[in-house]
C-alpha positions in Angstrom: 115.5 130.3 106.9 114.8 130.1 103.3 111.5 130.5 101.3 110.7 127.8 98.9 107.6 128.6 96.3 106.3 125.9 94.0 103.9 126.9 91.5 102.1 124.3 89.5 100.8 125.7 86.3 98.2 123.0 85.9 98.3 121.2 82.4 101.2 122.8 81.1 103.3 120.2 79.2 106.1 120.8 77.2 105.8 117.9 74.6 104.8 114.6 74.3 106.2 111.5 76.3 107.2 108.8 74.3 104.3 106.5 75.6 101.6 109.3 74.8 99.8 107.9 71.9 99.0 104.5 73.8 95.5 105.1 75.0 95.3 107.8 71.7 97.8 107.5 69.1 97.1 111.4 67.8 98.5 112.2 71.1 102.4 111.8 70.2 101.7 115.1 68.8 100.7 116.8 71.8 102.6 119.9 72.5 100.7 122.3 75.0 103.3 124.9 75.3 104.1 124.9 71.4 100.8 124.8 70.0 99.7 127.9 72.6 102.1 129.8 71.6 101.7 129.3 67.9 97.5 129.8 68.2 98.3 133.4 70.4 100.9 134.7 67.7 98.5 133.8 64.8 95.2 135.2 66.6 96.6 138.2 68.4 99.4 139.1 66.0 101.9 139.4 68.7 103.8 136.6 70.6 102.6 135.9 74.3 104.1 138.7 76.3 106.1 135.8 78.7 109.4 137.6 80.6 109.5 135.4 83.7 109.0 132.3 81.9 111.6 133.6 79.5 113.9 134.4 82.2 113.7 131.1 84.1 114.6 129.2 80.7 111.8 128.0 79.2 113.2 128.6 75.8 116.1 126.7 77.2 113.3 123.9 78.0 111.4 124.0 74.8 112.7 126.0 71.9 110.3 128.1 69.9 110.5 131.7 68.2 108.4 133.4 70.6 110.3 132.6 73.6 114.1 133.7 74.9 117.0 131.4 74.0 119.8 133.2 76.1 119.2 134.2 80.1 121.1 136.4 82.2 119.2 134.6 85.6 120.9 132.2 87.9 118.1 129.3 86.7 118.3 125.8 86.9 116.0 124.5 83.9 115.3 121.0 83.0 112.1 118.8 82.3 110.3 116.2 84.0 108.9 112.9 83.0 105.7 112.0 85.3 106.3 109.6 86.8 102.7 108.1 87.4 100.5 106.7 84.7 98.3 108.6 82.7 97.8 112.3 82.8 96.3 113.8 85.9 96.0 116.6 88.6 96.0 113.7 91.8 98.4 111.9 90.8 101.1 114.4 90.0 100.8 116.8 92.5 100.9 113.2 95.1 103.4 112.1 93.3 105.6 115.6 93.0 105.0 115.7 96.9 107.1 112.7 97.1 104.3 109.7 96.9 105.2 106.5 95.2 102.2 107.0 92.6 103.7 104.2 90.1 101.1 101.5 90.4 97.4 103.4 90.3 94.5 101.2 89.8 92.4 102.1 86.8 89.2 100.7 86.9 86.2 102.2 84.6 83.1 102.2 87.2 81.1 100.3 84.6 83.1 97.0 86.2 82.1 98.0 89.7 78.4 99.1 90.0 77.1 96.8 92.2 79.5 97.4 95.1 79.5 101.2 94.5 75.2 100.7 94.8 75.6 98.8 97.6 77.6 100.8 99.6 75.3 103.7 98.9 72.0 102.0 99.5 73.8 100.8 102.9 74.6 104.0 103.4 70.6 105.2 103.3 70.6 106.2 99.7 68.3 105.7 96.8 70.1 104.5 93.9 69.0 103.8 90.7 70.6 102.4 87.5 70.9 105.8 85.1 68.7 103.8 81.7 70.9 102.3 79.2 74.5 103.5 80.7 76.7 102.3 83.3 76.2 105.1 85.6 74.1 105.5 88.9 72.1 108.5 90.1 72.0 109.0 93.8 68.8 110.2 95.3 67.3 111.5 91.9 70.1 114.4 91.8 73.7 113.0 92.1 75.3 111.4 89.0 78.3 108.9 89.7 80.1 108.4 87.0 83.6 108.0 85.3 85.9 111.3 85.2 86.4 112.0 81.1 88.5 114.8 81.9 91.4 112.4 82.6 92.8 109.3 81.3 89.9 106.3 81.2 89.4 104.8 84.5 92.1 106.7 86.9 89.3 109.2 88.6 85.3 108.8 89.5 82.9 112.1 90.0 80.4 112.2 91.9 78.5 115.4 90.3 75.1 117.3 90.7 74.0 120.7 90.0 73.7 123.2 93.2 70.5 123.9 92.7 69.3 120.9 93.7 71.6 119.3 95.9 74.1 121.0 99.0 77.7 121.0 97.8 78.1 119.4 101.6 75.5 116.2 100.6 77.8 115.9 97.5 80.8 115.3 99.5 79.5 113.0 101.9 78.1 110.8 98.4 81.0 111.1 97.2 83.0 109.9 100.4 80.4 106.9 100.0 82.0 105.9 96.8 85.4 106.7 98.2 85.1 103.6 100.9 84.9 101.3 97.7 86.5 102.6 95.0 89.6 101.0 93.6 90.3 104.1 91.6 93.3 107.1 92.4 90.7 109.8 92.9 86.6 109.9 93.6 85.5 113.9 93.0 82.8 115.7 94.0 81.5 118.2 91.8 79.1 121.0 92.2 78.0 123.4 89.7 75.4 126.1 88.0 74.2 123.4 85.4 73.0 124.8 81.7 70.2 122.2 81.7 70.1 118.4 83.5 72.8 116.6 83.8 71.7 113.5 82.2 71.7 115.6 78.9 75.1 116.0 79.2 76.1 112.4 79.4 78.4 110.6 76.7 80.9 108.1 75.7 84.6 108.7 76.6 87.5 106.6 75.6 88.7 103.1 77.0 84.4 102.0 77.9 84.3 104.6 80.4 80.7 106.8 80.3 80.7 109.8 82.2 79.4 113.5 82.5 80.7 116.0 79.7 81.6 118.3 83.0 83.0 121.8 80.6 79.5 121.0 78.5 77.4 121.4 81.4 78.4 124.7 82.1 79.7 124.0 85.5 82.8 126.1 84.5 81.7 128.9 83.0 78.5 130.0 85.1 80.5 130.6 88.3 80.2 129.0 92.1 82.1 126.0 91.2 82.9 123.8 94.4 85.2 120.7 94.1 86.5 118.3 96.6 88.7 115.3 95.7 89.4 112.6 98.1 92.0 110.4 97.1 93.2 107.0 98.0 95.0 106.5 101.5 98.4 107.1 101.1 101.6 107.9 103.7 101.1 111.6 103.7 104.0 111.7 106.3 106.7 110.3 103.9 105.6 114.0 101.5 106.8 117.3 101.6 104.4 119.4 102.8 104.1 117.4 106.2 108.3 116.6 106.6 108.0 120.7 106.0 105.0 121.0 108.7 107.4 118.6 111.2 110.4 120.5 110.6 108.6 123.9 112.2 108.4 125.7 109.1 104.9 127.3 107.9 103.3 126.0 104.8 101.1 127.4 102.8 98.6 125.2 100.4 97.1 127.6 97.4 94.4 127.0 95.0 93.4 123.2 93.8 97.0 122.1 95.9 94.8 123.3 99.4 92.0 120.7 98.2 94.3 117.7 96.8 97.6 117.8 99.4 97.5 116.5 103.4 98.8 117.9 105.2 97.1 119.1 108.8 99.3 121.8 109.8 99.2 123.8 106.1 96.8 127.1 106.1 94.8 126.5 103.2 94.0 129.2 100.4 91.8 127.5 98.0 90.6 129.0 94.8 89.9 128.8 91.2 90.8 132.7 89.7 94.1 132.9 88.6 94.8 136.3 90.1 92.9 135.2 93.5 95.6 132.5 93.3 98.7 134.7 92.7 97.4 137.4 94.8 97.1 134.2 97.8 100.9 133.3 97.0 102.5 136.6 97.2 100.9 137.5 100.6 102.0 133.9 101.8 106.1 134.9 100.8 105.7 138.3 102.0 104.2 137.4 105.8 107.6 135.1 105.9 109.5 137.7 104.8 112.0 138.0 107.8 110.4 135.4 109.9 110.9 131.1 109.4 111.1 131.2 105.4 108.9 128.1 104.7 107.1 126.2 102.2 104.4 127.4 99.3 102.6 125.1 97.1 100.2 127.0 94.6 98.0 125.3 91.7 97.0 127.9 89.1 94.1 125.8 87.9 92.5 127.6 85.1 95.1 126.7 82.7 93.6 123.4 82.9 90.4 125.0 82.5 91.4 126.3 79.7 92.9 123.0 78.3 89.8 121.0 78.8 87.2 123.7 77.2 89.7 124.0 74.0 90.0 127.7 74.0 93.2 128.1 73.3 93.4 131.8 73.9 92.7 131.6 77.2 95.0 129.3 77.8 97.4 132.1 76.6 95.4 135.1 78.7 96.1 133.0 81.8 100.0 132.1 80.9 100.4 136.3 80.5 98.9 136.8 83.7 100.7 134.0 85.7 104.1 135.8 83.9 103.2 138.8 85.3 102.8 137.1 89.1 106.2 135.2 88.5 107.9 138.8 87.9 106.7 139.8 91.5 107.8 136.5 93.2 111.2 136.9 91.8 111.2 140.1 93.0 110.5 138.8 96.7 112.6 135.9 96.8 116.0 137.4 96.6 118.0 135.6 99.5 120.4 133.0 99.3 118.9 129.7 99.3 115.1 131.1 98.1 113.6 129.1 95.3 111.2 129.6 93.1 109.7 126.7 91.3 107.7 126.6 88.2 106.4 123.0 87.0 103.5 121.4 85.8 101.4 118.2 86.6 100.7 116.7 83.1 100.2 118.4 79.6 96.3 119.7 78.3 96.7 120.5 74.6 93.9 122.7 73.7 94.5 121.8 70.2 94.8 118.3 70.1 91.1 117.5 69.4 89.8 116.6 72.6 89.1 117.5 76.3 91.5 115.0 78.3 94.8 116.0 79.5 97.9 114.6 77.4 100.9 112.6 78.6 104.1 115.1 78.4 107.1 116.4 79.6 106.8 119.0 82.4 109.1 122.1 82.3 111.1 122.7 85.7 112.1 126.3 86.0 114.1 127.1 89.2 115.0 130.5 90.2 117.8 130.7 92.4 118.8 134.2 93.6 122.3 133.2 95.1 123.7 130.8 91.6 126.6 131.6 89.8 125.3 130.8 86.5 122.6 128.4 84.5 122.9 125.1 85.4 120.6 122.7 82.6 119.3 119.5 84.6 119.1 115.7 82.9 115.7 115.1 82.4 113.9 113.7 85.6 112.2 110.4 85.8 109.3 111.7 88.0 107.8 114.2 89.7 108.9 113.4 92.7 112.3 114.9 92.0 111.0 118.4 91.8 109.5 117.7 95.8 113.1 116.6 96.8 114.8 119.5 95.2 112.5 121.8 96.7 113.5 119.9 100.5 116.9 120.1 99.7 116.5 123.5 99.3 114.6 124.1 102.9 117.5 122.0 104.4 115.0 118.8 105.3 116.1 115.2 104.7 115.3 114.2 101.1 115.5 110.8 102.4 112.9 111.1 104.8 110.3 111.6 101.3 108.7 108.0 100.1 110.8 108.4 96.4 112.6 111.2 94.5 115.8 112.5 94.4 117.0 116.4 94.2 118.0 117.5 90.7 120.3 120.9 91.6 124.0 119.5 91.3 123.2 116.6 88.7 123.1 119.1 85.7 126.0 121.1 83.2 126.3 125.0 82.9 124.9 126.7 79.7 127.4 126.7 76.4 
């Protein structure tokens, strides 16, 4: 049986979607690949050293100066629309699993305090009005509030500092608010805190108020625990569980072991880029010569890196995912192995803010045992880079809620 390896490389767009400056008009420029790539030649004086992703066809994908134009590698390259509305982390990796993500609710929490306050003080909790602002804070530590981090009024957090609450109380909050909230994602947050959190509190776009999570420090000063409990959906009708029913192993890596269902996965969740990489490449080489199977794998902090502007982390992290997809290549080398690179949304670290930005998605696939380069149509969704990867494991593509595979549908390289 074949291996199948999908690595998410979280917020890493490839260029503005033509319905990108709705919510923020500046947006329509957004370009995360692009504008990395220009920042790291003009700080470091070198371009980004980026083989793999130069191999698979990203130049193909996005042209620019600093990346190949020609590959010798049996790749499929295209680019994805999303597919959901918005820009976020839930949503696409639901939706790239196969979910029908096409209607989320948004809904700032300013328009639902009282059942959110009810349900908690039901639940045992003391809740009280955060002055002035359309927040609550739960038993004088927890701060419920809407996520600024994506677009207004898709997620909730429910966030407090570690020092003075368990990460474990947090969740169960947080699962309080996830009984009544109309929204795609309520997440818990835990964190080593520069000051109180109420200092940290400000406007976001669309009404929504919220917690200025990268100001806080939660990102930066290290034990970092997040849980995100999303809305009921049909996990059956997604990849990872048609995978799981099929008897082959799969493996869940990084942010995808906290945000995908899937009962029969072993989870590997972490933050560190190489803890991540280092996670995925033990999970292809125990298969090696066993059932193949599936790997999903979130490298997470290039979305850090989006949302705290820095955009030369953003390219220290792109190097050292390269340097991971050189090894994986190296390991899936059978017919029928693939090897997946794709994104869930775009996070410009240049744009101006900290939210992620609607764009295109690259899609990257490695395919040991192709003739040639075959360049895909552009995909509607997300959910077409789940099919391709079932196709590829032989399950039914039909049996997924939506999406459709994208190998076959494309041209060879002029």
């Amino acid at each position: 049986m074949s291996t199948t390896v999908i690595v998410v490389i979280d917020g890493f767009g490839v260029g503005a979607m033509p319905d990108a400056g709705v919510l923020r008009p500046g947006d329509l420029t957004a370009d995360t690949c692009g504008h990395v790539l220009d920042h790291c030649r003009a700080s470091l004086g070198r371009p980004l050293r980026l083989p793999a992703l130069g191999a698979l066809g990203l130049g193909l994908v996005h042209p620019h100066p600093d990346l190949a134009r020609r590959t010798s590698r049996p790749a499929a390259v295209g680019r994805a629309a999303l597919g959901y509305p918005g820009a976020d982390t839930f949503a696409g990796h639901q939706t790239m699993m196969g979910a029908d993500f096409s209607r989320v609710t948004v809904a700032p929490l300013g328009g639902h305090l009282d059942e959110v306050s009810g349900a908690l003080k039901s639940a045992g909790h003391l809740v009280e009005p955060l002055p002035g602002q359309p927040l609550l804070l739960v038993d004088g530590a927890v701060l419920v509030h809407d996520n600024l981090e994506a677009d207004p009024g898709i997620n909730w957090n429910a966030s407090a500092r570690l020092d003075d609450m368990s990460f474990d109380r947090i969740v169960s909050i947080a699962r309080t608010v996830r009984a009544v909230a109309p929204v795609a994602r309520v997440i818990a947050v835990g964190g080593r805190a520069d000051g109180a959190l109420a200092t940290y509190v400000r406007d976001g776009d669309g009404g929504t108020v919220g917690l200025d999570t990268p100001a806080t420090g939660f990102y930066r000063n290290g034990g970092l625990q997040v849980r995100h409990l999303g809305v009921d959906l049909d996990h059956t009708g997604q990849l990872p569980d048609i995978a799981a029913r099929a008897g082959l192993p799969v493996t869940l890596v990084g942010k995808a072991a906290d945000i995908l269902a899937c009962e029969a996965a072993v989870r590997r969740p972490a933050v560190a880029t190489a803890e991540v990489l280092e996670h995925t490449l033990a999970a292809v080489r125990g298969g090696r010569g066993e059932r193949g199977g599936l790997v999903v794998a979130n490298v997470q902090e290039s979305d850090l890196a989006g949302h705290q502007q820095d955009t030369g982390r953003y390219g220290s992290v792109l190097e050292q995912v390269d340097v991971g997809l050189t090894e994986l290549m190296g390991l899936l080398t059978a017919p029928g192995d693939r090897l997946v690179v794709t994104a869930d949304h775009g996070n410009d670290p240049t744009i101006g803010h900290a939210y992620h930005t609607r764009e295109y998605v690259p899609v990257l696939i490695h395919r040991p045992e192709a003739a040639g380069i075959e360049l895909l149509p552009d995909a509607a969704t997300l959910a077409d880079v789940g099919a391709t990867a079932a196709a590829a494991l032989g399950l039914d593509v039909a049996a997924l809620t939506t999406g459709a595979t994208l190998l076959g549908r494309g041209r060879g390289a002029p």
